[in-house]
C-alpha positions as CSV (number, residue, x, y, z in Angstrom):
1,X,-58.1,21.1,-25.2
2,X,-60.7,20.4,-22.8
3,X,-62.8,18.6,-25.1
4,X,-59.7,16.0,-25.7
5,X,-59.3,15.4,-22.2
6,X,-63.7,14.5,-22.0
7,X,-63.9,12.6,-25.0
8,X,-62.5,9.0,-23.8
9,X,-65.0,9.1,-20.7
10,X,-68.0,9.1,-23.5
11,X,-67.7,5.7,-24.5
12,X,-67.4,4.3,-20.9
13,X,-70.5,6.6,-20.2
14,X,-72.1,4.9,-22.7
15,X,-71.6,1.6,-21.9
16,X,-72.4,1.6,-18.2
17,X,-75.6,3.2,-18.9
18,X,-76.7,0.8,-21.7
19,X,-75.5,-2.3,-19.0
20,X,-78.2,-0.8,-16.2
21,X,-80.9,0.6,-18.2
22,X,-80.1,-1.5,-21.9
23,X,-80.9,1.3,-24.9
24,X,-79.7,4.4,-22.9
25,X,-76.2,4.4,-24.3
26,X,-77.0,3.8,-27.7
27,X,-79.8,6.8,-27.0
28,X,-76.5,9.0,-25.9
29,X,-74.5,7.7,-29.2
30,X,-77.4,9.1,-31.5
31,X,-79.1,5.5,-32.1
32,X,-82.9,6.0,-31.4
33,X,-83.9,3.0,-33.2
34,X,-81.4,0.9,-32.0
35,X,-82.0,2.3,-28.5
36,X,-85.5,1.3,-29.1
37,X,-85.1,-2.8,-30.1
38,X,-82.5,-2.8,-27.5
39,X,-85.2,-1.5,-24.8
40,X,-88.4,-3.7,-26.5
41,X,-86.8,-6.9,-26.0
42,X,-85.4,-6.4,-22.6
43,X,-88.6,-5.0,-21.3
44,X,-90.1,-8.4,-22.7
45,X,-87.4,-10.5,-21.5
46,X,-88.1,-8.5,-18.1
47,X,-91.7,-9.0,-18.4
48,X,-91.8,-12.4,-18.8
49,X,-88.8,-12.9,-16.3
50,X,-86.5,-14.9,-18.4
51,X,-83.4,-13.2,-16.0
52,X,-80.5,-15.4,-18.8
53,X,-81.8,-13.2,-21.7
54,X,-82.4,-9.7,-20.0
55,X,-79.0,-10.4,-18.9
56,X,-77.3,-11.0,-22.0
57,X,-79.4,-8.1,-23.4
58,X,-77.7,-5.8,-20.8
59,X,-74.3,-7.2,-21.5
60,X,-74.6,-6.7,-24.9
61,X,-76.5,-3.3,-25.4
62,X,-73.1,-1.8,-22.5
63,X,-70.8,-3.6,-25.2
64,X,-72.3,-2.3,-28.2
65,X,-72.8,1.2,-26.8
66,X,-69.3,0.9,-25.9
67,X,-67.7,0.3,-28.9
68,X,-70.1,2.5,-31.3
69,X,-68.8,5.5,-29.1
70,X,-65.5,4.3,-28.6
71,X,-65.2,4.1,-33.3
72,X,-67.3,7.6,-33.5
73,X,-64.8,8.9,-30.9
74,X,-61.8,7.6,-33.4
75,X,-63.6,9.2,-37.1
């Protein structure tokens, strides 16, 4: 029973951390490769300060991470 009550916060957990460090949530879901694309091209979009696409990046990695826990959660 305590397990049901811990399982919705996953997918929240998830996506915050993939929006502040992109690649960490999908780390936490089980993804090492995606984590890994996810982190290489915001590190470059970091590195070569182009803030529009490290943004998006962070947007999207959260969302993704999000919704990948939120349909494992679900099976």
């Amino acid at each position: 029973m305590i397990e049901d009550e811990e399982e919705p916060r996953l997918p929240v957990t998830a996506g915050l951390l993939s929006v502040f460090l992109p690649g960490t949530g999908q780390l936490l879901n089980g993804d090492v490769g995606r984590a890994s694309l996810v982190f290489a091209v915001w590190s470059l979009a970091l590195l070569t300060n182009l803030p529009p696409i490290w943004t998006f990046v962070c947007l999207y990695a959260g969302a993704e991470a999000f919704f990948t826990a939120k349909v494992r959660g679900m099976e």
